[in-house]
C-alpha positions in Angstrom: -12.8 1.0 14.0 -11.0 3.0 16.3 -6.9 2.3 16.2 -4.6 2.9 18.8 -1.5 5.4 18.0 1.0 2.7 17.1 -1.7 0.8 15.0 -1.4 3.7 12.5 2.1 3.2 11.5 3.4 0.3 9.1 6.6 -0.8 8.8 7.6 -1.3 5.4 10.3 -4.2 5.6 11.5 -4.4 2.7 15.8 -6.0 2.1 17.6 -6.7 -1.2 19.2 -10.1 -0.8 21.9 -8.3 -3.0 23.0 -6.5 0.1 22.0 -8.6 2.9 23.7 -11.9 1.3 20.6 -13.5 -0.3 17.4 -14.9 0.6 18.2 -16.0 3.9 19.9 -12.9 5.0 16.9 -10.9 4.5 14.7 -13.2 6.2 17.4 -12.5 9.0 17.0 -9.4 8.4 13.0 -9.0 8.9 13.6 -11.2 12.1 16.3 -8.4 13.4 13.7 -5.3 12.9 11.2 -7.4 14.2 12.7 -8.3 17.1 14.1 -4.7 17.8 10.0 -3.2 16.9 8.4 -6.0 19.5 6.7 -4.5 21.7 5.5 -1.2 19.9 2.8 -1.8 18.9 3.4 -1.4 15.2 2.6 -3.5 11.6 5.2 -5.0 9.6 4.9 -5.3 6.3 6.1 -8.1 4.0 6.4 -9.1 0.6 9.1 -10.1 -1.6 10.5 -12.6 1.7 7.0 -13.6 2.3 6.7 -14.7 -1.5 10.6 -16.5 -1.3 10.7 -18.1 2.7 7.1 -18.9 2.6 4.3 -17.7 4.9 5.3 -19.4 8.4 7.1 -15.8 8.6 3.8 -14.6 9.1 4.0 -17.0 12.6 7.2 -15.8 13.0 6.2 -12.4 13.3 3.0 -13.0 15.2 5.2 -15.0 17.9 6.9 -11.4 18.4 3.8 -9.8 19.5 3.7 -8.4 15.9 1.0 -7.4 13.6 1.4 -8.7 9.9 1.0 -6.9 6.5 1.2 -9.6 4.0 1.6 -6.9 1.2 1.5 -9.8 -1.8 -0.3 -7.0 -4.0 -2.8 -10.6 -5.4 -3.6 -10.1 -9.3 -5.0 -13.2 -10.7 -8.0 -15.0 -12.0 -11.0 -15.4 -9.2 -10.6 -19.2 -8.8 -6.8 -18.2 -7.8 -7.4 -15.3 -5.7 -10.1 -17.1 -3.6 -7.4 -20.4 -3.3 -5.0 -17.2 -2.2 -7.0 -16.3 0.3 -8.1 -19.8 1.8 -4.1 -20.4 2.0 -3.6 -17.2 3.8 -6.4 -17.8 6.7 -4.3 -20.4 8.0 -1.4 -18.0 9.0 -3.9 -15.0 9.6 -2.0 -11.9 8.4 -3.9 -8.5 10.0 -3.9 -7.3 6.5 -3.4 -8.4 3.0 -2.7 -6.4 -0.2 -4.0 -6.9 -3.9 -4.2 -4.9 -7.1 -8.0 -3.5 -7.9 -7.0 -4.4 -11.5 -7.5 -7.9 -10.4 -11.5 -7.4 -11.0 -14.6 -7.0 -8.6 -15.4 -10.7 -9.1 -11.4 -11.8 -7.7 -11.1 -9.3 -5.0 -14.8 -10.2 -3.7 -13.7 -14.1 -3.3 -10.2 -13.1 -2.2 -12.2 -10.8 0.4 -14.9 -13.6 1.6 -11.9 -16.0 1.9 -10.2 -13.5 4.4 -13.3 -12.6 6.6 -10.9 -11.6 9.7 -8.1 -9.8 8.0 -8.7 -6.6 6.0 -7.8 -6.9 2.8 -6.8 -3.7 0.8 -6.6 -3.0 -2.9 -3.9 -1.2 -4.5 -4.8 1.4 -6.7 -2.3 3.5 -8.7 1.3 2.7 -7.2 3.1 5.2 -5.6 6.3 5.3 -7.7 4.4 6.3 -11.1 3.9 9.8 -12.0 0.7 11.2 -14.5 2.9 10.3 -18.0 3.2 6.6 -16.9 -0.4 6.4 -15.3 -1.9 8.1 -18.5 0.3 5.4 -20.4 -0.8 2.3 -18.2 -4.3 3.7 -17.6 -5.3 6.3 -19.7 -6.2 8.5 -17.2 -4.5 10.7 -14.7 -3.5 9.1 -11.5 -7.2 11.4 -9.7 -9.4 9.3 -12.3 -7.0 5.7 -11.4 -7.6 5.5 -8.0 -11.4 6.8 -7.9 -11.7 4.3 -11.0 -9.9 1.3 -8.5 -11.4 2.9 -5.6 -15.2 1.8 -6.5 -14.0 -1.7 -7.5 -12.9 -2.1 -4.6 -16.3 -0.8 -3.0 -18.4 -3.1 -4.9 -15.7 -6.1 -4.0 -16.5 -5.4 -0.1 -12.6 -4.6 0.5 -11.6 -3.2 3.9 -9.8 -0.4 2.6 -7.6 1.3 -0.3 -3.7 1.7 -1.0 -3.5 5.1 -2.6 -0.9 7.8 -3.0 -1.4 9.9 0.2 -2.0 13.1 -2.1 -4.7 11.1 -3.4 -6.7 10.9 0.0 -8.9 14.0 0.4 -10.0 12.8 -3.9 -11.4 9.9 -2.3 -12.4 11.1 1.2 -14.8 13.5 -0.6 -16.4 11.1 -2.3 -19.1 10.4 0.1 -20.1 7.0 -1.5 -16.4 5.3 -0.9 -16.5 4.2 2.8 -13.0 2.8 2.5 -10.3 2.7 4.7 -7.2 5.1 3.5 -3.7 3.6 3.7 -0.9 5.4 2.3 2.6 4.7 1.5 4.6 7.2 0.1 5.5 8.8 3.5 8.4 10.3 4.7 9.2 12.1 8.2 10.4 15.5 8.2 13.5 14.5 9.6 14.4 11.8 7.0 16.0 12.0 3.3 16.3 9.0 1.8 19.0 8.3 -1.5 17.9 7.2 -4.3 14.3 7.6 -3.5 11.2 5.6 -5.8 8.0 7.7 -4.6 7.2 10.1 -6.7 3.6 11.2 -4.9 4.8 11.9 -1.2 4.0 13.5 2.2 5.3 13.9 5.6 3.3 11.7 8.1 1.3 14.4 9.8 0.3 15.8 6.5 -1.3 12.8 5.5 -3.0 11.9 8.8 -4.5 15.4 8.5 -6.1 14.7 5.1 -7.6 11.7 6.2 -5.2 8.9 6.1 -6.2 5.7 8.5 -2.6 4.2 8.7 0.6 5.0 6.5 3.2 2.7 5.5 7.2 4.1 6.0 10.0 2.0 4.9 13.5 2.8 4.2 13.5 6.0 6.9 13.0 3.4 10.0 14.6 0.1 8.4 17.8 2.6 8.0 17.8 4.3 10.9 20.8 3.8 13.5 18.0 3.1 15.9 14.7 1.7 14.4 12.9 2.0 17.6 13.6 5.4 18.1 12.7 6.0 14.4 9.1 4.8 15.1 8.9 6.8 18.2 9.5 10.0 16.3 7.3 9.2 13.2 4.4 8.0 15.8 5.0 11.6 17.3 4.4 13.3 13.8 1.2 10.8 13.6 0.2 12.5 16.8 0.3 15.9 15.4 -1.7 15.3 12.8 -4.7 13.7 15.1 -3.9 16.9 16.8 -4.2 19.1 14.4 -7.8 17.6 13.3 -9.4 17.4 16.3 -8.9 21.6 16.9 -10.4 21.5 13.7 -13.3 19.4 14.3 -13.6 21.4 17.6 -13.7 24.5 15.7 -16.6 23.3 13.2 -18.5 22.3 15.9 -18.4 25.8 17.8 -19.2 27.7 14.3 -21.9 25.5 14.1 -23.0 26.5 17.5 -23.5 30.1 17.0 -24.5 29.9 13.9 
């Protein structure tokens, strides 16, 4: 499937109700970026307010024009992942998250449930280095996502969730026809305190290994200007595609003479 430039970027947006004066402050909060992103094209992704106001956000958001991750990262038994999933039709988020360590039999109902949203599986999260993934997983974070990454091929998910510097692992695996989505991104213009990610990449570095979309959270949400954050992070998206179509270009012509 062929996306647009703005259907590339996703919106992580994510509030403590610490800061923003509990739950309903962040919800106001979501509704406030959401109003200022209508129009752009762009997906926003929800979780923890999804999970504590309920999933009418998910009309909410679609009433702004706005495409929906519903970012739930689903781990349970199969009977509870396929009820997850017939709930979820009725709001009709573009995308849902779960954990491939839910099983090939749960993700497979949760996917048949969905059959017009593209679900993606999470494989190893972003915010874990190779000590904790060896300690979690017994592998290093390579082996976790290829591991996850045919689960989630045998499931019939729409796509992955993996650690940007773990794209070109998968993309060269020619039997994983996934879709790559990486968080873990940030701009080149953006620093961000107290940062989580320990796996990251600027945005046209991950488009050029073979990302589909990437998810940026914390550099656009805390921005002085949202909108004009998106514009600049949709112009290092651009580069990217840029940068490999000259290189598809230039295959093709060696191919030529050879």
């Amino acid at each position: 499937m062929s996306l647009k430039l703005e259907e590339r970027l996703i919106v992580a947006a994510d509030f403590s109700p610490r800061k923003c004066g509990g739950i309903s402050g962040v919800e106001h909060s979501v509704m406030e970026l959401a109003n200022e992103l209508a129009g752009t094209g762009v997906y926003i992704k929800v979780n923890s307010v999804l999970r504590a106001v309920g999933y009418k956000l998910t009309t909410s958001l679609h009433d702004l024009g706005l495409k929906v991750v519903a970012d739930l990262k689903l781990i349970d038994i199969p009977a509870t992942m396929e009820i997850d999933g017939e709930m979820l039709a009725e709001v009709r988020p573009e995308i849902v998250t779960c954990m491939c360590n839910a099983g090939v039999d749960g993700l497979h109902r949760l996917q048949r449930t969905l059959p017009n949203t593209e679900v993606l599986g999470v494989t190893v999260l972003t915010s874990l280095n190779e000590e904790e993934c060896q300690a979690i997983f017994t592998c290093s974070t390579k082996a976790g996502v290829l591991r996850f990454g045919r689960m989630a091929q045998l499931a019939g998910l729409s796509g992955l969730i993996l650690s940007p510097k773990e794209i070109e692992v998968v993309r060269n695996r020619f039997e994983l026809s996934l879709s790559l989505n990486t968080p873990g991104i940030r701009p080149e213009w953006s620093l961000v305190e107290g940062d989580d990610q320990s796996r990251v990449l600027t945005p046209r570095q991950a488009i050029m290994n073979g990302a589909k979309r990437i998810v940026i959270g914390r550099p656009i949400t805390q921005a002085g200007s949202p909108k004009d954050a998106v514009k600049r992070t949709l112009e290092e998206i651009e580069s990217g595609l840029t940068e490999n179509r000259k290189k598809l270009q230039e295959s093709v012509s060696n191919l030529k003479f050879k």
